[in-house]
N, C-alpha and C positions, 0 to 999 in steps of 0.2 A: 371229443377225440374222434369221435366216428367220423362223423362231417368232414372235420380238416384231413384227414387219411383219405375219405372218399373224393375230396377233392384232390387229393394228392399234392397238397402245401403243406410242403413240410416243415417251413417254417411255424408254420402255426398248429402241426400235427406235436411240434416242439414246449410249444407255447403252451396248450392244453395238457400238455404229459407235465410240466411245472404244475399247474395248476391243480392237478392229480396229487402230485408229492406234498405241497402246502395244505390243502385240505387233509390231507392222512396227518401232517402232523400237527392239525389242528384239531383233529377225532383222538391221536395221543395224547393231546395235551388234558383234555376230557374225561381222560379213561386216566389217566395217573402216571399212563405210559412213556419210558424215555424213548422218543421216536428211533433216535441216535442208537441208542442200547437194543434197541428192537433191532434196528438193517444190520447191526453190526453181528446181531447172534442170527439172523438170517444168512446173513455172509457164510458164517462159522458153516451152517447145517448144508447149505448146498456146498459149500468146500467140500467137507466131509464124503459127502453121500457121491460128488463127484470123482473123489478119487478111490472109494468104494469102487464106484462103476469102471474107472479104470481099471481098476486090480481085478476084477471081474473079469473083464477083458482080456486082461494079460496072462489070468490062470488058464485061459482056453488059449492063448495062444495065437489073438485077433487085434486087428488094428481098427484102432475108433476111428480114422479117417474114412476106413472100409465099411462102415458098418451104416445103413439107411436110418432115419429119422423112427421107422417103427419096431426095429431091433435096438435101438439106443432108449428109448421109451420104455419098453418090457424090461432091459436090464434098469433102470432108471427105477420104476415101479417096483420091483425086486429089491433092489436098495431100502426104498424106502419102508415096504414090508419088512424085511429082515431087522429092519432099525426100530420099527414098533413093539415088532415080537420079542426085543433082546438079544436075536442073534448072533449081533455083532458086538455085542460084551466080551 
C-alpha cells in the first residue's frame, strides 16, 4: 500500500486496499470471526460515538464544519473515554 500511494497510482493504491480487506477476512475466518458481523458492529460504534461528538458540539453551541482536525480529535478521544468509563449509560 505504501509503494502504490508513494507512487501516487491510485489505481493500484486501490488494488492493495482490496487486498488488505481479503486478507482480514481471511485472519476472521481463522479466529472464528464473522468478518461481516465484525464491520457491521464497527459501523454501529463509530455511528454512535459520532453523533456523541456531535451532540458535544451542539451542547457548546459549535459547528463541526468550524472546528480544525485537532479540536475534532480531543472531542473524538473524549467520546471515546466517556464510553469506556460508562459515562454515557
Amino acid at each position: 500500500v505504501e509503494e502504490a500511494v508513494a507512487k501516487g497510482d491510485q489505481a493500484h493504491v486501490e488494488e492493495e486496499i482490496g487486498d488488505l480487506f481479503f486478507a482480514l477476512v481471511n485472519v476472521s475466518r481463522f479466529l472464528n470471526v464473522d468478518a461481516e458481523q465484525a464491520m457491521r458492529s464497527a459501523n454501529r460504534k463509530f455511528e454512535r460515538r459520532f453523533r456523541a461528538l456531535e451532540a458535544d458540539l451542539a451542547e457548546r453551541n459549535v459547528a463541526i464544519a468550524e472546528q480544525d482536525l485537532e479540536t475534532l480529535d480531543k472531542v473524538w478521544e473524549d467520546v471515546k473515554a466517556n464510553e469506556k468509563s460508562g459515562d454515557d449509560a
